[in-house]
C-alpha positions in Angstrom: 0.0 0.0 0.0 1.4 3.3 -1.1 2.3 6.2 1.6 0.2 8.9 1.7 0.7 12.5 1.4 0.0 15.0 4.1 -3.0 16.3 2.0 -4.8 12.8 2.6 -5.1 13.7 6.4 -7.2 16.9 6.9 -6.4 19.1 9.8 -3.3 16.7 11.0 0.6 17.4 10.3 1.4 14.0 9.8 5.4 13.9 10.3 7.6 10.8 11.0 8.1 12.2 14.6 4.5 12.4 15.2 3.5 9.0 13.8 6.7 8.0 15.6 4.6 8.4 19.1 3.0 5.2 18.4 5.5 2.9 20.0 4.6 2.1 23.9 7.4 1.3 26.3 8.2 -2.2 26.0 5.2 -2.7 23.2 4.7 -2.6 19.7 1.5 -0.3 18.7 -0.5 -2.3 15.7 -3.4 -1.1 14.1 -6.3 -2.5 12.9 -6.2 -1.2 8.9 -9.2 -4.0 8.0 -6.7 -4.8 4.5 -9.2 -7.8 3.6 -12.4 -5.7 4.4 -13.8 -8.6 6.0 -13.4 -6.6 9.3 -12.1 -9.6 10.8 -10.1 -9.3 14.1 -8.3 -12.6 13.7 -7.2 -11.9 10.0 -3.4 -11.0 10.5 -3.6 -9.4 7.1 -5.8 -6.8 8.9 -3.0 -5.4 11.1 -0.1 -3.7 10.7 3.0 -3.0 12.7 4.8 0.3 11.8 8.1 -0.5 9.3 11.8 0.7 9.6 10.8 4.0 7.8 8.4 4.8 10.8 5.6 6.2 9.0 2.6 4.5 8.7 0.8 2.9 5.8 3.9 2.4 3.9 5.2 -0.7 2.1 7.6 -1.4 4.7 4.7 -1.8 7.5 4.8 -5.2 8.9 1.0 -7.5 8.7 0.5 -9.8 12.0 -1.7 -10.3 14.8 -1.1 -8.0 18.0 0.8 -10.2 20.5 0.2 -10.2 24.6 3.5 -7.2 24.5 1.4 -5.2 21.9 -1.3 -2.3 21.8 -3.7 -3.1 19.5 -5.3 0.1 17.9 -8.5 0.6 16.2 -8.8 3.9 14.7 -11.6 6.0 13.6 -13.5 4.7 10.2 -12.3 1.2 11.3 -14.8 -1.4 12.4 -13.3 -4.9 14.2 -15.5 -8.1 14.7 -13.5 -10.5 17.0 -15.0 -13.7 17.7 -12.0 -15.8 18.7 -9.6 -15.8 21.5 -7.0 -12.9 21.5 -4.4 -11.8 23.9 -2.9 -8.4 23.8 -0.9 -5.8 26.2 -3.8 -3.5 26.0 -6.5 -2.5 23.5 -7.1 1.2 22.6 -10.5 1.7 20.6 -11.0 5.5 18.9 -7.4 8.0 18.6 -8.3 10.8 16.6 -4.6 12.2 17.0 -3.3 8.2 17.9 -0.3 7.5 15.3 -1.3 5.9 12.1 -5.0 7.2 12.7 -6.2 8.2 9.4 -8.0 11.4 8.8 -10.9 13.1 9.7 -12.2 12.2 13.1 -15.2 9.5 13.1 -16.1 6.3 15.2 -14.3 3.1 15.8 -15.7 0.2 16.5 -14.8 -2.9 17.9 -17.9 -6.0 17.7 -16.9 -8.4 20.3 -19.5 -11.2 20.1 -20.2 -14.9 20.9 -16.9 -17.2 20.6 -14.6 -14.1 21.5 -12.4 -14.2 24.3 -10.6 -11.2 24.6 -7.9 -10.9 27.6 -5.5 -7.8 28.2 -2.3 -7.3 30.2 -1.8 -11.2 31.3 1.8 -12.3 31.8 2.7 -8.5 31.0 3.8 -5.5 33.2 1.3 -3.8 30.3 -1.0 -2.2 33.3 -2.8 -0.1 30.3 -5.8 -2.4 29.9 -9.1 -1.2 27.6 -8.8 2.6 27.0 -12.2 4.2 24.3 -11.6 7.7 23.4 -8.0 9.5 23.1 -6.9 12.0 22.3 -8.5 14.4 19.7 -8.2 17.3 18.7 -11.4 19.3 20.4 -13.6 17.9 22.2 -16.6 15.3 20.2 -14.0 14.9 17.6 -14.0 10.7 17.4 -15.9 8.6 19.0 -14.9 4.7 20.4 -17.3 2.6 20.6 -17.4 -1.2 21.9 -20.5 -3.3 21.5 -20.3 -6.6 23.5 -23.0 -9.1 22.5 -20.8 -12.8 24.2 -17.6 -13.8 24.4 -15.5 -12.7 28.0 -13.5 -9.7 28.4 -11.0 -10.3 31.1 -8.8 -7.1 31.4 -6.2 -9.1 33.8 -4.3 -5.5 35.2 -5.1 -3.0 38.2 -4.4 0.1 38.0 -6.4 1.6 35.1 -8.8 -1.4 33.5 -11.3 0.2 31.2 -11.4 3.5 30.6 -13.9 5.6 29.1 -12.9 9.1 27.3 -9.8 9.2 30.7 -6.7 9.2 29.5 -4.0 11.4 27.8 -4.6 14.2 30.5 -6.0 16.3 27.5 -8.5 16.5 25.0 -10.0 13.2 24.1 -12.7 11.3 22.1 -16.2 10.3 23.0 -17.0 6.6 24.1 -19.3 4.4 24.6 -19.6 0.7 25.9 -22.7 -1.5 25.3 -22.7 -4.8 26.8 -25.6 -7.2 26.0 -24.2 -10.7 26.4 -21.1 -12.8 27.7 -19.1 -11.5 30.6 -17.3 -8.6 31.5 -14.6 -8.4 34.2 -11.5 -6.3 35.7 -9.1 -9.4 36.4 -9.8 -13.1 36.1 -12.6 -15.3 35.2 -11.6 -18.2 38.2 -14.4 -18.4 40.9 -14.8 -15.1 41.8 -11.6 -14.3 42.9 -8.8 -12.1 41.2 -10.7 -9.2 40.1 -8.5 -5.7 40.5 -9.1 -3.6 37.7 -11.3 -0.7 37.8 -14.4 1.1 35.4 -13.6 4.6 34.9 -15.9 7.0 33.5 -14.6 10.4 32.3 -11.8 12.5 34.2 -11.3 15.7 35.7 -8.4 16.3 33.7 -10.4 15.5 30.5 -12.3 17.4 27.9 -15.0 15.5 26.1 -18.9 15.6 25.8 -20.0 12.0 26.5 -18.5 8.9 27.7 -21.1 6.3 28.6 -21.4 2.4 29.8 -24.7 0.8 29.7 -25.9 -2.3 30.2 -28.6 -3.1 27.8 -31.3 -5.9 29.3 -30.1 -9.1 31.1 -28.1 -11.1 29.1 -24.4 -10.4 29.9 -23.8 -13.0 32.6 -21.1 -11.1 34.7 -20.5 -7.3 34.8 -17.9 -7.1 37.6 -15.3 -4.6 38.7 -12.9 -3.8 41.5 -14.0 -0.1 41.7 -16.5 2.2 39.6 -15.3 5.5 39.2 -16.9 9.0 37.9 -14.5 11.4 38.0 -15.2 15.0 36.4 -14.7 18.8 36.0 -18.1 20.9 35.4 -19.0 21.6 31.7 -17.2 24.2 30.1 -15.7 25.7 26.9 -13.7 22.5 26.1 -16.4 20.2 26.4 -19.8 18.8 27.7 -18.4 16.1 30.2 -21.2 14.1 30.3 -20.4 10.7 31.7 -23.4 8.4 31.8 -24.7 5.7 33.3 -27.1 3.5 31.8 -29.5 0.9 32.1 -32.2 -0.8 29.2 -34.4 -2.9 31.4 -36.0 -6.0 29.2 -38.3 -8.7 30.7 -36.0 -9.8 33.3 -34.7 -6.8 34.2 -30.8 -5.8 33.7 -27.5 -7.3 34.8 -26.6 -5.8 37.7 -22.7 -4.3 37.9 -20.8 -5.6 40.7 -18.6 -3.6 42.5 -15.7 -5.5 45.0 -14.9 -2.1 46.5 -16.1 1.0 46.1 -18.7 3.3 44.0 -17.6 6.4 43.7 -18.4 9.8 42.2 -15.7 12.2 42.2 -17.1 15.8 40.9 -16.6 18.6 43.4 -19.7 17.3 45.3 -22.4 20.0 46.9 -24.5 18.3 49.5 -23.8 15.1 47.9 -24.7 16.8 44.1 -22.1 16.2 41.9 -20.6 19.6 40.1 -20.3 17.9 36.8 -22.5 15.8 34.7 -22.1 12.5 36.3 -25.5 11.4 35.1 -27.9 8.0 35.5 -30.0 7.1 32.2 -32.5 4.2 32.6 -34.8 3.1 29.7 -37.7 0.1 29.0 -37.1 -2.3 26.4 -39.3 -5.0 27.9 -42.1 -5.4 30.3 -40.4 -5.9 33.7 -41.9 -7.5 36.3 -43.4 -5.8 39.5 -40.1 -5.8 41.6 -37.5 -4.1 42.8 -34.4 -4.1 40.1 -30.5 -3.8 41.4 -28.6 -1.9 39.2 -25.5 -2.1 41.1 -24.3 -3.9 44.2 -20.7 -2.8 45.9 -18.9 -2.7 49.0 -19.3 0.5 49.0 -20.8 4.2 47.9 -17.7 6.2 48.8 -18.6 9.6 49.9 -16.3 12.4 48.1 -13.9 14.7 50.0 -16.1 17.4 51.9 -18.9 15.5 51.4 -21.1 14.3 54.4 -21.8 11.1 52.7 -22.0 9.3 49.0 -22.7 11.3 46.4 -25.2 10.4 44.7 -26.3 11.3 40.5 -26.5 14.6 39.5 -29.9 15.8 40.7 -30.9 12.6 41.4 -30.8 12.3 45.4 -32.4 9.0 47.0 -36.2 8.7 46.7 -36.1 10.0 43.3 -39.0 8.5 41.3 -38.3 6.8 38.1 -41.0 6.6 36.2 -41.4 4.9 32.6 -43.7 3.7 30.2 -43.7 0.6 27.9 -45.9 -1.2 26.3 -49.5 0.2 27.4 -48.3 0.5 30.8 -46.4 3.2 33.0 -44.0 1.9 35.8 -42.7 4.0 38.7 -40.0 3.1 40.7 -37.9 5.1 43.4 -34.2 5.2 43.2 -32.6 4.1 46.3 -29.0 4.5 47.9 -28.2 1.8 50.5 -24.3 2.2 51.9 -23.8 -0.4 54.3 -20.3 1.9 54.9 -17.1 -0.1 56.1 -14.7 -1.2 53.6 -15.1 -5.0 54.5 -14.8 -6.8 51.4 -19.0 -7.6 51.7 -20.7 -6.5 48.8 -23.6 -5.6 51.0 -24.4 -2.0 49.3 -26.4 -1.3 46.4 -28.3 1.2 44.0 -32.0 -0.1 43.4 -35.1 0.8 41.6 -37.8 0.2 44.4 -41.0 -0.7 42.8 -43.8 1.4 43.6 -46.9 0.3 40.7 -47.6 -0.7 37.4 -50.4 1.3 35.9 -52.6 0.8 32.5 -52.5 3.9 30.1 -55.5 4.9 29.1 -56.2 3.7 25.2 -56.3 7.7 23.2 -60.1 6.4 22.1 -60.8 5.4 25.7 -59.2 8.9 27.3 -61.5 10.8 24.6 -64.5 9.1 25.5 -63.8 9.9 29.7 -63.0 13.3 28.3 -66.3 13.8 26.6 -68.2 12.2 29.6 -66.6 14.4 32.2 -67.7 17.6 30.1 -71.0 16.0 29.4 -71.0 15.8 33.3 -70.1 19.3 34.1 -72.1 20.4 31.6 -75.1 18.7 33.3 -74.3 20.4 36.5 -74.3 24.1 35.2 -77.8 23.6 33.6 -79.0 22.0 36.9 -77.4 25.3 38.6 -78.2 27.8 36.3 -74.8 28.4 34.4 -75.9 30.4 30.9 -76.0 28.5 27.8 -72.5 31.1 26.1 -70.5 29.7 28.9 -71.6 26.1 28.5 -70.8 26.8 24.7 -67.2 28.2 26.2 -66.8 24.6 28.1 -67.6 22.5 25.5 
C-alpha cells in the first residue's frame, strides 16, 4: 500500500516524529487497517506494525496479529469483529490524534461477540488495559465505541482497567460501551476471585462531551469490577463532560454491575450533588416484572472529599421517582441509595429501583371518551345550577 501524502489527512501534520509516538514502552503499537475488508479481528492481514521507515501505511509496514506485549489500535473509520480468543498488552479503541490514525475524526468500533475471548495485560507488566476515546483534537471529535453481544473480556491488570474518554490528560474522544451478552470483568474469570481492575468513567483532567457504559437488558452474565469510578470537571468551553450511566431494562430486568470495593463519584460534590455531569440514564425495552431491580451492588458508595456522605447522581438524590412507560403500561420506581459503609470486602451495598406500581395507560379512544363524559357531566351540573348556555358553549 502506497504512503500517503499529508494532503490525505485533513487538519493533522502528519510527520515521521509524530507517527513515531506510536511505539509504547516495551510494546509494539498495531493497528487495525481491515486490508481484507472482512473486518475480521483474527485476520493477521488486517494489522499492521509500523516499518523501519516509521511512517505509517507504507510498504515497509509489517502485517501480523497483536501479540500479549502489543497495543492493538483501532482507529476512527475502522470497524473490528472478534469472535475468537486474543491476547494483547492493551486495547485502545477510537485515537483521533493516535499514530497511524487516518484522517478526519469519526467512530471506531470494535464488535466483540459470541466465541470471543478477549484478555489484556496477562503475563505482561502492560497495566494499560481497555482505553475508548484519546486523544482528539477538540472535544466530540471521534468517538470509540465497543458493543459486547458474548464472548468474555478479562482485562487481567489494576491500575487503570477500562477507561472511558480518561486518558491522555488532554483532550479526548467520546466513548461508549454496550454490553448485552457474555461476561465482562477487571481481572480473572476463576471463581470469583482475582478481580483488580477498575471502570472509569470520564476524568477531571479531560475534555470531552460523553462517555457512557450501559448495560442493555439481562443477558451479559457477569459485569464485575474492582472499583466504579466517575470522575469529572463541570461543563465548560472545552467540552460537555457528560459521563453516563445506563441501564435498558427487558423482561427480566438488567445485569446488575458488581462492585468488590467501592462506587464512587468524584465531581466537586455539593450536598452530595455532583458539580459535573455524572448522570444516570434508565430506559424500557421489555415489560419488567413488579419488583425491585438492582442496578448495582458494591462494598461500598464512597462519599467524596467534603462531602457528608456518598454522592449520589446529578440531581438525582435517594427517593427519586423513576418513572417509565412501555408497552401500554407506565411503571414508577424510586431510586434508592443503601451504603452499608465499612470497607469489608462484603458486597452488602447497592443502588436499586424500588417498585412502587404498574399502571394501564388509558387507550387515546378510551381517554376521549372519559374526556367527553366528564364535560357531558359538568355540563349537566351548570344547567342544573343555572350556568348560561354562552358559557356552557365556552366549556364544551
Amino acid at each position: 500500500m502506497g504512503r500517503r501524502s499529508p494532503s490525505m489527512f485533513p487538519g493533522f501534520v502528519v510527520t515521521a516524529a509524530v507517527l513515531a509516538v506510536a511505539r509504547v514502552a516495551g510494546a509494539a503499537q498495531i493497528n487495525f487497517f481491515n486490508s481484507t475488508g472482512t473486518g475480521a479481528w483474527n485476520d493477521p492481514q488486517n494489522w499492521r506494525a509500523i516499518g523501519p521507515d516509521l511512517a505509517w501505511r507504507t510498504p515497509d509496514d509489517d502485517p501480523g496479529l497483536p501479540t500479549s506485549a502489543d497495543t492493538a489500535v483501532i482507529h476512527d473509520g475502522f470497524a473490528a469483529a472478534l469472535t475468537e480468543r486474543q491476547v494483547v498488552g492493551d486495547v485502545v479503541v477510537g485515537w483521533p490524534l493516535g499514530g497511524g490514525a487516518p484522517g478526519e475524526p469519526g467512530v471506531a468500533t470494535l464488535n466483540i461477540g459470541p466465541g470471543a475471548e478477549l484478555v489484556t495485560g496477562e503475563g505482561t507488566t502492560n497495566t494499560s488495559g481497555i482505553r475508548v476515546g484519546r486523544a482528539a483534537p477538540f472535544a466530540g471529535a471521534g468517538r470509540g465505541v465497543i458493543n459486547q453481544t458474548g464472548g468474555s473480556v478479562n482485562i487481567m491488570v489494576g491500575t487503570n482497567g477500562l477507561r472511558l474518554s480518561q486518558a491522555d490528560g488532554t483532550t479526548v474522544a467520546d466513548s461508549l460501551y454496550v454490553i448485552s451478552g457474555g461476561s465482562l470483568r477487571g481481572g480473572s474469570n476463576v471463581n470469583d476471585t482475582g478481580i483488580i481492575s477498575p471502570l472509569n468513567i470520564g476524568s477531571a483532567a479531560n475534555a470531552f462531551n460523553r462517555a457512557e457504559f450501559r448495560v442493555n437488558g439481562s443477558g451479559a452474565s457477569d459485569i464485575r469490577f474492582e472499583d466504579l469510578s466517575i470522575r469529572l470537571a463541570p461543563q465548560d468551553d472545552a467540552g460537555e463532560r457528560q459521563a453516563i450511566l445506563s441501564f435498558v431494562i427487558d423482561n427480566n430486568g438488567v445485569t446488575p454491575i458488581v462492585i468488590e470495593d467501592q462506587f464512587d463519584i468524584q465531581a466537586g460534590a455539593v450536598e452530595g450533588n455532583p458539580v459535573g455531569n455524572a448522570l444516570l440514564a434508565i430506559a424500557l425495552a421489555g415489560t419488567p416484572a413488579e419488583e425491585d431491580i438492582v442496578l448495582i451492588r458494591a462494598d461500598r458508595l464512597t462519599p467524596t472529599s467534603g462531602a457528608l456522605g456518598y454522592v449520589h447522581f446529578k440531581d438525582m438524590p435517594d427517593g427519586t421517582p423513576i418513572v417509565r412507560q412501555f408497552g401500554g403500561w407506565e411503571y414508577t420506581w424510586n431510586l434508592d441509595y443503601f451504603d452499608e459503609g465499612p470497607d469489608d470486602g462484603e458486597i452488602d451495598s447497592h443502588i436499586m429501583l424500588d417498585f412502587v406500581s404498574r399502571t394501564l395507560i388509558p387507550e387515546p379512544a378510551a381517554g376521549a371518551v372519559i374526556s367527553l363524559l366528564a364535560a357531558c357531566a359538568m355540563a349537566s351540573r351548570r344547567r342544573r345550577h343555572g350556568t348560561a348556555p354562552d358559557t356552557f358553549r365556552r366549556a364544551e
